[in-house]
Chimera marker file (.cmm) of the C-alpha trace (Angstrom):
<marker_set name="trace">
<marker id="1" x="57.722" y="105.509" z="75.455" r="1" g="1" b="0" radius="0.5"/>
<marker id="2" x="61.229" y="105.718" z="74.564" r="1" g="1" b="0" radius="0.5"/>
<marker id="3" x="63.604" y="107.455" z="72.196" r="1" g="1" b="0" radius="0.5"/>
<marker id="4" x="66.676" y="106.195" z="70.239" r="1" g="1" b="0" radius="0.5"/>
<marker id="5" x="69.510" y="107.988" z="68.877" r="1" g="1" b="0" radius="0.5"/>
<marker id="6" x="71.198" y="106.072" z="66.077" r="1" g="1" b="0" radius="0.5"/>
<marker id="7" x="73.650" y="106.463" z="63.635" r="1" g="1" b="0" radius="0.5"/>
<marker id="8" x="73.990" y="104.813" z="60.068" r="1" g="1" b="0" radius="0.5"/>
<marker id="9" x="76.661" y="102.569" z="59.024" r="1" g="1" b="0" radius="0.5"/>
<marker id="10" x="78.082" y="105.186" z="56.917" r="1" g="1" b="0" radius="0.5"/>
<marker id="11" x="78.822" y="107.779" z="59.675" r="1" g="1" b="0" radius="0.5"/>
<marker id="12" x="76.800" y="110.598" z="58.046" r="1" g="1" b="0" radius="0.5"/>
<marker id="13" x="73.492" y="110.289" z="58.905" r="1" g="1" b="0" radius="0.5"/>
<marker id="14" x="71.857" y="110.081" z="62.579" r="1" g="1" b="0" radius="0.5"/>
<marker id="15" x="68.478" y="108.897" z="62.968" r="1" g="1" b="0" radius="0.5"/>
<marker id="16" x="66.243" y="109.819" z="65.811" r="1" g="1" b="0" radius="0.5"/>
<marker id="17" x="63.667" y="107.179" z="66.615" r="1" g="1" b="0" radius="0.5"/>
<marker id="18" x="60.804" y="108.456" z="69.318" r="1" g="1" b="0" radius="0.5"/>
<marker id="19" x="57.453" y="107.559" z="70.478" r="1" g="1" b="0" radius="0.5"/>
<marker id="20" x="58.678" y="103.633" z="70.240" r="1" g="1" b="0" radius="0.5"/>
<marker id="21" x="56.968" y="101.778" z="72.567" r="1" g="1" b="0" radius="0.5"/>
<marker id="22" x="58.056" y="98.003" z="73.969" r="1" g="1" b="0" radius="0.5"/>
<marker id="23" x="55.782" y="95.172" z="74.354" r="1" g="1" b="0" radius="0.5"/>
<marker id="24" x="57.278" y="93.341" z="77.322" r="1" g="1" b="0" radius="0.5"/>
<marker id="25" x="55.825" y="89.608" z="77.261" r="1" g="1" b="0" radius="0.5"/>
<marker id="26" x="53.708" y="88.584" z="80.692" r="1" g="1" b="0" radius="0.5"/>
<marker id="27" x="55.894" y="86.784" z="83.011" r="1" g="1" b="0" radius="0.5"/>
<marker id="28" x="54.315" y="83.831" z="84.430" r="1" g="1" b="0" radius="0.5"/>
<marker id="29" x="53.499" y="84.154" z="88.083" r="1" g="1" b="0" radius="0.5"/>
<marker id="30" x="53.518" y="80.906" z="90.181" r="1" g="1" b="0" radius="0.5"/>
<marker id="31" x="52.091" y="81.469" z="93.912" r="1" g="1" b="0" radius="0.5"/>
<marker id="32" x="50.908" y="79.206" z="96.296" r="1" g="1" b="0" radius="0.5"/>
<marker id="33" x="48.350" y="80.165" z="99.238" r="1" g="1" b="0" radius="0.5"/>
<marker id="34" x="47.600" y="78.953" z="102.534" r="1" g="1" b="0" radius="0.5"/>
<marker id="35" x="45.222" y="80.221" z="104.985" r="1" g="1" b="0" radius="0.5"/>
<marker id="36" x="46.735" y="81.362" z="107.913" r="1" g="1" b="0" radius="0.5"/>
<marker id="37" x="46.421" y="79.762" z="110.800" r="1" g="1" b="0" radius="0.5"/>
<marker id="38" x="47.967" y="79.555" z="114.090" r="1" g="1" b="0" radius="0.5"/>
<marker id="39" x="51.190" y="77.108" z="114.334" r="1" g="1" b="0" radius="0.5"/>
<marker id="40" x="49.901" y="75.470" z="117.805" r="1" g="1" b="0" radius="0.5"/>
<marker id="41" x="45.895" y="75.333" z="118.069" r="1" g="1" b="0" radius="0.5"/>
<marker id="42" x="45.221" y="75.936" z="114.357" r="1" g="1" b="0" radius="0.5"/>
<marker id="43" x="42.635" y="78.786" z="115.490" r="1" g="1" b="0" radius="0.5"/>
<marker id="44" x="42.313" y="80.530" z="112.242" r="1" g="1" b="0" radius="0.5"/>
<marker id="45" x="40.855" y="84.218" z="111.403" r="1" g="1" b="0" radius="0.5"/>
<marker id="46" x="36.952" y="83.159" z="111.503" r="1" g="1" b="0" radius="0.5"/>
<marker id="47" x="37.528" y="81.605" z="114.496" r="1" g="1" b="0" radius="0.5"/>
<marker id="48" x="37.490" y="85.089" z="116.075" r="1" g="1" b="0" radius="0.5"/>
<marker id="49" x="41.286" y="85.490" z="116.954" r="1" g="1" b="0" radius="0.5"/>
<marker id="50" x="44.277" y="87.404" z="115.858" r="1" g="1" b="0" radius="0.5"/>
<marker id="51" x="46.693" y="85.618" z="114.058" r="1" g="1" b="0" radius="0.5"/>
<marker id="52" x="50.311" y="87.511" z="113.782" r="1" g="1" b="0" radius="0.5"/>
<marker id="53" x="52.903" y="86.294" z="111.554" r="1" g="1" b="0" radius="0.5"/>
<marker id="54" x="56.487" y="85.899" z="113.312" r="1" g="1" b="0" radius="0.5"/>
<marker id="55" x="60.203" y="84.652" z="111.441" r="1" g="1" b="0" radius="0.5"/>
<marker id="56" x="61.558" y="81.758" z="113.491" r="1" g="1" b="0" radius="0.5"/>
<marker id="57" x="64.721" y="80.547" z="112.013" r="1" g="1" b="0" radius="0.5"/>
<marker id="58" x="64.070" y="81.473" z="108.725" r="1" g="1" b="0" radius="0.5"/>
<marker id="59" x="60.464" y="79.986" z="108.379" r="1" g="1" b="0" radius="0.5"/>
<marker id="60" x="57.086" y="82.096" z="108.718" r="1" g="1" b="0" radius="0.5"/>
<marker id="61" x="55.046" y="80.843" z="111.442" r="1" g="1" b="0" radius="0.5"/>
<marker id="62" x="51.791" y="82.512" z="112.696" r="1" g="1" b="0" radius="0.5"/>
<marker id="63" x="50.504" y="82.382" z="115.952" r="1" g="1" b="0" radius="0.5"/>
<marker id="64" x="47.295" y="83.243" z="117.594" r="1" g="1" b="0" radius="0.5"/>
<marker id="65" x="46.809" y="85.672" z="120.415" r="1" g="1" b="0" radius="0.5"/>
<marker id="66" x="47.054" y="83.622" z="122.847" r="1" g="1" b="0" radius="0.5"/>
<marker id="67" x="50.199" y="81.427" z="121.745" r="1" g="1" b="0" radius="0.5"/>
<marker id="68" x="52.280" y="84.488" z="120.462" r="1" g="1" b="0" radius="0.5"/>
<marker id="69" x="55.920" y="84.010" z="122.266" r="1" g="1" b="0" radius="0.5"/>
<marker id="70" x="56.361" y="86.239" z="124.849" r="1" g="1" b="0" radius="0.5"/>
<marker id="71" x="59.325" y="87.885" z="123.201" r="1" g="1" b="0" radius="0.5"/>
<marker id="72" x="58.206" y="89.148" z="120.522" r="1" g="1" b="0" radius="0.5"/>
<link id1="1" id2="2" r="1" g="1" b="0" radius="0.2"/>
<link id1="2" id2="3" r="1" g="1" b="0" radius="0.2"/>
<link id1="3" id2="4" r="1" g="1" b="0" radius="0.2"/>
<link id1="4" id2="5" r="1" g="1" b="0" radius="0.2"/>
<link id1="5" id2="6" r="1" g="1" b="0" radius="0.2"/>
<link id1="6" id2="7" r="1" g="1" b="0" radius="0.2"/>
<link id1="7" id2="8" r="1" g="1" b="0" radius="0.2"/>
<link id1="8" id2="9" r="1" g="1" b="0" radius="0.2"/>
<link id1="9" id2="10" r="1" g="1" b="0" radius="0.2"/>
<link id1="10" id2="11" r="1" g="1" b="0" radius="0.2"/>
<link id1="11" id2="12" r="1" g="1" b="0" radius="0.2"/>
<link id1="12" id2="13" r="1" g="1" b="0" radius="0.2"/>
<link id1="13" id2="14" r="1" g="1" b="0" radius="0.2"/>
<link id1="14" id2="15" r="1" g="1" b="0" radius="0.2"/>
<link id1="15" id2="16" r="1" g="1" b="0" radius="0.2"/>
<link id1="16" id2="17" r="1" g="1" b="0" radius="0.2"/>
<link id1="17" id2="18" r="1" g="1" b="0" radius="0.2"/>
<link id1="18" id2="19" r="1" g="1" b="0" radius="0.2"/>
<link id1="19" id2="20" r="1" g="1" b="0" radius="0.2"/>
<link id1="20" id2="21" r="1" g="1" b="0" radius="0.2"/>
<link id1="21" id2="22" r="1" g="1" b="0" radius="0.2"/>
<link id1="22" id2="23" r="1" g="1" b="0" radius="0.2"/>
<link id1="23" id2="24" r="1" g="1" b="0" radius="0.2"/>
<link id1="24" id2="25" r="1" g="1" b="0" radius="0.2"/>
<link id1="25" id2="26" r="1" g="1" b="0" radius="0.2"/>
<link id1="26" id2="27" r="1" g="1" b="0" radius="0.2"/>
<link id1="27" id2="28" r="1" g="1" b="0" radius="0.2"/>
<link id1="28" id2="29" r="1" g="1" b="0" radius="0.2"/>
<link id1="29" id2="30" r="1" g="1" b="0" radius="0.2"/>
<link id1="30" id2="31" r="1" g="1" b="0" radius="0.2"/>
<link id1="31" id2="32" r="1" g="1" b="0" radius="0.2"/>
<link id1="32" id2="33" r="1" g="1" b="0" radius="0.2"/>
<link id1="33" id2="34" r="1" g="1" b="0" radius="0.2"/>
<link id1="34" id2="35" r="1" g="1" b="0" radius="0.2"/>
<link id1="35" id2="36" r="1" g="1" b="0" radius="0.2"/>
<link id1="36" id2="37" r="1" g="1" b="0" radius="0.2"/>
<link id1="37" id2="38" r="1" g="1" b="0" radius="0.2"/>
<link id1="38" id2="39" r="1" g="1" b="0" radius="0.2"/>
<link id1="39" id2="40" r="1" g="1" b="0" radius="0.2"/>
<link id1="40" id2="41" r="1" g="1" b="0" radius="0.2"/>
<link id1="41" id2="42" r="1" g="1" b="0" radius="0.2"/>
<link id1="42" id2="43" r="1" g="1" b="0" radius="0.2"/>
<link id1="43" id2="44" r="1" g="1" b="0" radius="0.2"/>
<link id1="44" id2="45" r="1" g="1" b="0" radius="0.2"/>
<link id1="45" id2="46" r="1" g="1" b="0" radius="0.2"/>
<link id1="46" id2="47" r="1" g="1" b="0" radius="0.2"/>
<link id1="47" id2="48" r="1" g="1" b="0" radius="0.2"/>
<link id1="48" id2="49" r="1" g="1" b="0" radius="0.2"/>
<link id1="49" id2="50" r="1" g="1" b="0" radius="0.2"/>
<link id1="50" id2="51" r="1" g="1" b="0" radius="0.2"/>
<link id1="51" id2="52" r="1" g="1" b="0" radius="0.2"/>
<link id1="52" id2="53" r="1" g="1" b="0" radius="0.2"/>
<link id1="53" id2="54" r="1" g="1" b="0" radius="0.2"/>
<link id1="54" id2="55" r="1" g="1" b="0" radius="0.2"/>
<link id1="55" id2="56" r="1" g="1" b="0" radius="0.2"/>
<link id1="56" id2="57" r="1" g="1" b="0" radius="0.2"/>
<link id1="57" id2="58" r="1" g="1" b="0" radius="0.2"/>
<link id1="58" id2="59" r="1" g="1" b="0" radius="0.2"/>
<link id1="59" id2="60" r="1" g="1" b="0" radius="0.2"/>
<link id1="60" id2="61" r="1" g="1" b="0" radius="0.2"/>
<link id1="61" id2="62" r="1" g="1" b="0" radius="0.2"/>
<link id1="62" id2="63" r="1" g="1" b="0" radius="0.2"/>
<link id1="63" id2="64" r="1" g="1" b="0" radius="0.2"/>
<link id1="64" id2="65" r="1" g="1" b="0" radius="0.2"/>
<link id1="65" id2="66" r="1" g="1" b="0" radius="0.2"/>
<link id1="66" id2="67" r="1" g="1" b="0" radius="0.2"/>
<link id1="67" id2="68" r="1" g="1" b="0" radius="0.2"/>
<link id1="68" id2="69" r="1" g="1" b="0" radius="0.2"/>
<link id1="69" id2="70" r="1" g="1" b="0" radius="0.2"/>
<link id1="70" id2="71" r="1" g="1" b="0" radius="0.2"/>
<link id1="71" id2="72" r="1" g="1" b="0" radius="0.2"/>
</marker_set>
């Protein structure tokens, strides 16, 4: 909900618009999805492990509990 104050071309008159409402058109949405899994072994979340996500150089890579690099 919105409101617009406008004035007419002849300088006289000012209109008050409220209440207008603005359909916004639905964006598409492209995704992509990948199961997480672990970068060395492949273990993956059924396979009873933790997987933690870690940014190496830009890139996302998971790894499982028992490859996670020790400095993180």
């Amino acid at each position: 909900m919105s409101q617009i104050l406008a004035s007419r071309q002849n300088r006289n008159e000012i209109l008050l618009f409220q209440d207008l409402y603005f359909v916004k058109r639905a964006s598409a949405l492209k995704t992509v999805v990948k199961e997480a899994s672990c970068s060395i072994c492949e273990k993956r979340l059924e396979d009873g492990v933790a997987i933690t996500a870690k940014t190496i150089r830009e890139k996302t890579r998971f790894f499982c509990q028992y490859h996670l690099p020790v400095d993180f």
